[in-house]
Structure formats: C-alpha cells, structure tokens
NUDRENMAR-243221 format. One line per field, with one value per residue (C-alpha): residue number from 1; x, y, z; residue in three letters. Coordinates in nm, 3 decimals. Layout:
% residues N
i: [NUM/...]
X: [X/...]
Y: [Y/...]
Z: [Z/...]
aa: [ala/...]
END
This chain:
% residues 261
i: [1/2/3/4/5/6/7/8/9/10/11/12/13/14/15/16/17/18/19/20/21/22/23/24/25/26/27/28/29/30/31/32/33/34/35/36/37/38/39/40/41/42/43/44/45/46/47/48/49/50/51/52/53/54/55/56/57/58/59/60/61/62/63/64/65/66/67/68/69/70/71/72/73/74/75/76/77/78/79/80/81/82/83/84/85/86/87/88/89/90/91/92/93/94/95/96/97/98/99/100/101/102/103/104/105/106/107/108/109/110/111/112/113/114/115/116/117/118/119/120/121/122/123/124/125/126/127/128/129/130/131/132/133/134/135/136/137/138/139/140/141/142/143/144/145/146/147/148/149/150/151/152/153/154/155/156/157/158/159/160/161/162/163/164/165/166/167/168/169/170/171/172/173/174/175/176/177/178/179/180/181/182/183/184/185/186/187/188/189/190/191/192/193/194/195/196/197/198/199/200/201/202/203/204/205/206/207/208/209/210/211/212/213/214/215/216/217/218/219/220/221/222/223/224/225/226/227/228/229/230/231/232/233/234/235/236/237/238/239/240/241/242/243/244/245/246/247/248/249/250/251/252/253/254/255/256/257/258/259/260/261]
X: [-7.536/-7.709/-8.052/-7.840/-7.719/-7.990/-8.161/-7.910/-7.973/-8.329/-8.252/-8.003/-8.269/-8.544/-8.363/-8.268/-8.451/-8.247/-7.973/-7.758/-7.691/-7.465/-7.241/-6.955/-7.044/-6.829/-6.668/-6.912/-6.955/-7.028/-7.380/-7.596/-7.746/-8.124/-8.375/-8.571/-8.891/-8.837/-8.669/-8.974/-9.263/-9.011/-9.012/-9.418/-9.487/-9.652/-9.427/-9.340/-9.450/-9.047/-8.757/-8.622/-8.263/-8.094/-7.752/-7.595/-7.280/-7.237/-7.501/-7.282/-7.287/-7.389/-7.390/-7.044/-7.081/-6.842/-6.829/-6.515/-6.394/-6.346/-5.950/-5.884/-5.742/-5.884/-6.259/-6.527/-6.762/-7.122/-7.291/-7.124/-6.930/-7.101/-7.465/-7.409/-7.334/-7.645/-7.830/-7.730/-7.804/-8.136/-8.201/-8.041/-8.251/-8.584/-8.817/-8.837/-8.496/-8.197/-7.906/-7.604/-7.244/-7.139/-6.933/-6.651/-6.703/-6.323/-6.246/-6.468/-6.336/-5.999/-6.116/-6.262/-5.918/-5.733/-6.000/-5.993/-5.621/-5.698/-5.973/-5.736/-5.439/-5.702/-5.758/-5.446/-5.366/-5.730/-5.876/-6.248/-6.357/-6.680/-6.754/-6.713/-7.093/-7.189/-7.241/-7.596/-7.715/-7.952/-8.303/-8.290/-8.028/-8.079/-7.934/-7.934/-7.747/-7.783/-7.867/-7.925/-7.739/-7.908/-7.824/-7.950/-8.289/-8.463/-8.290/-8.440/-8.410/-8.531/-8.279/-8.387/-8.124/-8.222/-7.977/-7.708/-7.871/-8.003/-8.083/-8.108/-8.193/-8.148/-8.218/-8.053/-8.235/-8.093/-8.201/-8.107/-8.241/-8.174/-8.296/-8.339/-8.484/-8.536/-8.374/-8.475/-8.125/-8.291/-8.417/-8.273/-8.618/-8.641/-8.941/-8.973/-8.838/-8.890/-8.681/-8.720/-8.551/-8.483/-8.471/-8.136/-8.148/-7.918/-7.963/-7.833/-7.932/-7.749/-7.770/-7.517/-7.466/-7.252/-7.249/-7.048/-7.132/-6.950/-6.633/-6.346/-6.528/-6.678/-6.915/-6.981/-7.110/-7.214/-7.401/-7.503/-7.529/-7.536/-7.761/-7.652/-7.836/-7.589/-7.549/-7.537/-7.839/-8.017/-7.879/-8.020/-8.381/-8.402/-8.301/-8.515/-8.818/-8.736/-8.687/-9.019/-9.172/-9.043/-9.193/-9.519/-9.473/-9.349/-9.639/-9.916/-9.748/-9.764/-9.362/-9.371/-9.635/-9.686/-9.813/-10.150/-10.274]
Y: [1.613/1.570/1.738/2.028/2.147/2.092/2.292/2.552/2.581/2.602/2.920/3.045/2.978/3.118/3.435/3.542/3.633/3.435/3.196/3.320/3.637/3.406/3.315/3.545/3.748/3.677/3.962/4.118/4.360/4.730/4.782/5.082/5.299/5.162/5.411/5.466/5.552/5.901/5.935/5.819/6.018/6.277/6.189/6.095/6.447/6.654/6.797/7.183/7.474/7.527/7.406/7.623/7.686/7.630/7.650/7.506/7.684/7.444/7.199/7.096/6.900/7.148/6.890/6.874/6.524/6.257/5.939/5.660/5.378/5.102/4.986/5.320/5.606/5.892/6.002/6.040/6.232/6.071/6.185/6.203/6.470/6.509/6.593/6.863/6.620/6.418/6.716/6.826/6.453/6.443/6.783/6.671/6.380/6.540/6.743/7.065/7.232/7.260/7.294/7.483/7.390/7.620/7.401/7.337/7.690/7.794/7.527/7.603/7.939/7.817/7.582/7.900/8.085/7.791/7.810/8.202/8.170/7.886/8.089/8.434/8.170/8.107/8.464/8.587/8.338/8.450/8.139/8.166/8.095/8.094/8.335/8.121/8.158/8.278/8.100/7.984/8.227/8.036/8.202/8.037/7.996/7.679/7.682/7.468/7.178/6.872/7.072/6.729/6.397/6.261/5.935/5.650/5.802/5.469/5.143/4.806/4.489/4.124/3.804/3.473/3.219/2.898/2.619/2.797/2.842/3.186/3.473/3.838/4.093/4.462/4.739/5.124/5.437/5.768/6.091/6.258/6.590/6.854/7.192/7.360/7.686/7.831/8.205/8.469/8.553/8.852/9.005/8.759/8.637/8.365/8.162/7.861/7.673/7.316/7.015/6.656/6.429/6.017/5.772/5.528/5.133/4.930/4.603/4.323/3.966/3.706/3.337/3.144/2.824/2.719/2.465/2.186/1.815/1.624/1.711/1.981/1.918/2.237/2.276/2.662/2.816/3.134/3.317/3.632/3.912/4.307/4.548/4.923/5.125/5.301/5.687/5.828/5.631/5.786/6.151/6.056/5.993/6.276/6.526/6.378/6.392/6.785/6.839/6.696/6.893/7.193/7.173/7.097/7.417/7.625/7.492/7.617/7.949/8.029/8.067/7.807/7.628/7.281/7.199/7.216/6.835]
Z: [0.055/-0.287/-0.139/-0.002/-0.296/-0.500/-0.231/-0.340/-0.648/-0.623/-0.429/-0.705/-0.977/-0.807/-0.673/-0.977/-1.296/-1.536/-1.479/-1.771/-1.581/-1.380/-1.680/-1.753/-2.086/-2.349/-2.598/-2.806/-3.169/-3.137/-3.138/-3.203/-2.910/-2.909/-2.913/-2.563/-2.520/-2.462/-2.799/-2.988/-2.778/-2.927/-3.316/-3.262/-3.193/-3.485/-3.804/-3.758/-3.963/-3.988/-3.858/-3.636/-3.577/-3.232/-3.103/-2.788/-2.672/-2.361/-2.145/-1.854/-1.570/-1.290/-1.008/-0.845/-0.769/-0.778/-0.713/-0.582/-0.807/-0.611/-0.563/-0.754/-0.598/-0.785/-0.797/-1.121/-1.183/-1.122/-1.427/-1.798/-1.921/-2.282/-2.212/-2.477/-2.764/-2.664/-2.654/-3.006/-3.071/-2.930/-3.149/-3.484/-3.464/-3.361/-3.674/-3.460/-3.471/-3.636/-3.459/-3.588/-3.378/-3.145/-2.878/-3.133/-3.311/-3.305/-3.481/-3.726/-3.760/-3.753/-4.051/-4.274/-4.216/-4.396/-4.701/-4.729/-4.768/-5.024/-5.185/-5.208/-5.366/-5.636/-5.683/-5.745/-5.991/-6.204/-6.077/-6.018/-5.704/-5.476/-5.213/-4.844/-4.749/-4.357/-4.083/-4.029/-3.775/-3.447/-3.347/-3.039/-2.748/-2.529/-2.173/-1.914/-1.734/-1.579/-1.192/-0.957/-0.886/-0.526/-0.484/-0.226/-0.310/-0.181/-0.084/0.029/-0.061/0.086/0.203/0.366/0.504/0.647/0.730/0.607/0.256/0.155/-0.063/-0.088/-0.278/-0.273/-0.464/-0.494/-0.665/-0.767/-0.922/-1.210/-1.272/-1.548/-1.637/-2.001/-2.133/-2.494/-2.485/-2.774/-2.949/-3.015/-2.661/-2.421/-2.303/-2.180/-2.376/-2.238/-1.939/-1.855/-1.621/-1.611/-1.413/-1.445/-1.191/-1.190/-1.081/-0.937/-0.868/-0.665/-0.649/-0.417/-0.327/-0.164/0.083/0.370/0.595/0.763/0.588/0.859/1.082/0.945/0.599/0.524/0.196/0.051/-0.247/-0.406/-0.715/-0.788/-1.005/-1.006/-1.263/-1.294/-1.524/-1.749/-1.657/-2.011/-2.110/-1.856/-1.906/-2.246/-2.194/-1.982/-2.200/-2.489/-2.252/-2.234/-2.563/-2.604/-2.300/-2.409/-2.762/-2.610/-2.400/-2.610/-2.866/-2.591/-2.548/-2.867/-2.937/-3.251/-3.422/-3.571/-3.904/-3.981/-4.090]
aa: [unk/unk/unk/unk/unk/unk/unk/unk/unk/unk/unk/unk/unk/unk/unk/unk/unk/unk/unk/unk/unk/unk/unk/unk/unk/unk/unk/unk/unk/unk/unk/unk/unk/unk/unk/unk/unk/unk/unk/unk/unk/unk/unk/unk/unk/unk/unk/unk/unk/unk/unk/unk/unk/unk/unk/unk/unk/unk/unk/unk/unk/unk/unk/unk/unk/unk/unk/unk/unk/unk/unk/unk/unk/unk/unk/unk/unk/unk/unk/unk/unk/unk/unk/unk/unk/unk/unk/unk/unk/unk/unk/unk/unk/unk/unk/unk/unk/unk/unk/unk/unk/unk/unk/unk/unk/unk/unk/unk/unk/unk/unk/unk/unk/unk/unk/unk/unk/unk/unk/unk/unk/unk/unk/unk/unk/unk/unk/unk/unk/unk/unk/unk/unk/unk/unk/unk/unk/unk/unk/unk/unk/unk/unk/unk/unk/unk/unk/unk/unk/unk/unk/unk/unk/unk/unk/unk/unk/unk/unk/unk/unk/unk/unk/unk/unk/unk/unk/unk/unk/unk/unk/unk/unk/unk/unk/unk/unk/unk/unk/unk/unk/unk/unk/unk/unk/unk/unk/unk/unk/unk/unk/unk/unk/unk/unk/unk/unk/unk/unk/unk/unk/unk/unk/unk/unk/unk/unk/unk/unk/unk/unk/unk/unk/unk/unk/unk/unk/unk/unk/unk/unk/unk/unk/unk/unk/unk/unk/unk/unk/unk/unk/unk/unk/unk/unk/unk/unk/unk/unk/unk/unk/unk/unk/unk/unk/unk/unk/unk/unk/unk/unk/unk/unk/unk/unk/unk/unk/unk/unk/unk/unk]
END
C-alpha cells in the first residue's frame, strides 16, 4: 500500500510544474496590472517630434462570439467588452499620441452645460469669470475592432496510466485577432492600417490513482490543476503590439516623424 501511493505522488509531482498549484489560493490584495512585453517594445520605441492627438469614438468587439458558463444558464461574450478603454490606455501611456475622450463625450458636454450656467450666474452678479476654453480638437481618427475569436486552434495533450495510476496532460489554443487604422480627420484617408493577433493558453494537468488494495476495499485519489490565460490581458498585448506596429508604419510612410537624436 505504502509503495502505491508513494508511486502516486511521484506521478502528481512530476506531472505538474509545481506542487503549490495544487493548494487552494488563499484571498489576496489588489495588485497592479503588470506590464507585458508588448507594452514596453511600445514605450522603447524612439521620442516623437510631437505628440499627436488621437481620439477613439468606439473599438468594439466585432466577433459575435460567445461562450457558455458552465452550470449557468445564460451565455458571455468570449472576448472583453472594454477594448476601447485599454486602447485609450495603451495610448495615454505610450509618447506618440495624445488622446482626447470621445466614448464618454456627452457627458462631457453635459458637464460644460452645468459650468456655463455657473459661469453666466457669475456674470450677472459682476463677478469675473474665465471664458470655458474648447475642446481639444484630434488630428487623427483610430478605427478598428477586435475582428477574430477562433477557438480550439490546436489541442493535444499526453496521459499515461499504468496499474491504475496515471497522468495527463492537455493543452487548448485560441486566436485573438484585431484590426486598427489611423484615419485623416481632415480627408478621411485612411493612413495607416495594421492587425495583430495573440494566441490564448489553456492548460490542464491531471494525475490521479485507483485501484482495489484487497476485497470491497477500494483506494482512489486525484490532483490536478487548470491554467487559462486571462482574456483582457491578452486583448491587451495585442493592441499594444499595434499601437507599436502602427507607429513603425506610419513612421516608414512618412505620416509622422520621430525625434531626431
């Protein structure tokens, strides 16, 4: 009996990458999103000559795919909802562009109603006040969408059982894919056009045991863990990777210019 199991968890060890993956997490502290390697390709890129103003009315999910939560009756969609946030993210924190808000822009407006009325108050009791300044106006337009969501891309996996002890692995890859272009505000042209797209992992590791020791005594075990890359993270690095691509385009086309060392 005493070889069997440790037989077992031999397998359990050896099958999977680290043994604390099979202890239930405990509650952690909100952390801050970790920069990927897409993110800082992006900010190691050379300085502009100027930052250029950009605005982003809406970057949607264009896919139409959903996907079923298990022992829930309802469906969700496969890929986040707020790929226009991370884009305005992604260009807020890059040295290229400055992006002025467009998604929530009624609530701006809605927000500059409420101080003209405060600013005209002012004036008619021969208060001196400050002119409410324009709106930043964007040179560029960027469009696009995330256009692609194939999943099952490539599945495999390995599994051994021998004497009623085993292991398995498998493995799951899907495709994320997203388009985005650079439009003159101007003449509509479209300047430059780029996609990128971002594999997603899952991961599942198994080991388990089961056997009869001796008459109507039956002995069984199991371990294992599952790895799921998270969606928005993804969505993330691939739009960073076109931001960067489409600098590097537009910088070869001649649209904008970097800084001369």
């Amino acid at each position: 009996m005493k070889k069997i199991i440790i037989s077992m968890l031999i397998i359990a060890s050896t099958g999977c990458s680290s043994i604390n993956n099979l202890i239930p997490p405990e509650q952690t502290l909100a952390i801050k999103v970790t920069e990927t390697q897409a993110f800082q390709e992006l900010k190691s890129l050379p300085k502009p000559r100027g930052v250029i103003p950009v605005s982003v009315y809406s970057f949607r999910d264009q896919t139409g795919q959903y996907k079923p939560q298990a022992n829930v009756s309802s469906f969700s969609t496969a890929v986040t909802q707020g790929a226009t946030s991370i884009l305005m993210q992604a260009l807020s924190d890059s040295d290229w562009f400055l992006p002025v808000e467009r998604e929530g822009l009624q609530n701006i407006l809605t927000e500059r109603k409420i101080i003209r009325a405060a600013l005209q108050s002012k004036k008619r009791a021969n208060e001196e006040s400050k002119e409410l300044p324009p709106l930043t106006t964007a040179k560029i337009l960027l469009e696009g969408g995330i256009i692609s969501y194939d999943s099952n891309v490539k599945t495999g996996g390995f599994g051994a059982e021998y004497f009623g002890i085993g292991a398995s692995e498998l493995y799951r890859e899907d495709l994320i894919s997203i388009y985005l272009r650079a439009v003159d505000v101007r003449t509509g042209q479209v300047l430059v056009s780029v996609s990128t797209s971002k594999k997603v992992l899952s991961k599942e590791i198994r080991a388990g045991f089961f056997r009869y020791v001796s008459f109507k005594r039956l002995a069984e075990a199991e371990g294992g863990y599952t790895t799921n890359e998270p969606m928005h993270i993804c969505v993330k690095q691939t739009i960073e990777k076109a931001i960067t691509e489409l600098i590097q385009k537009g910088r070869k086309k001649g649209v904008w210019k970097a800084r001369s060392s």
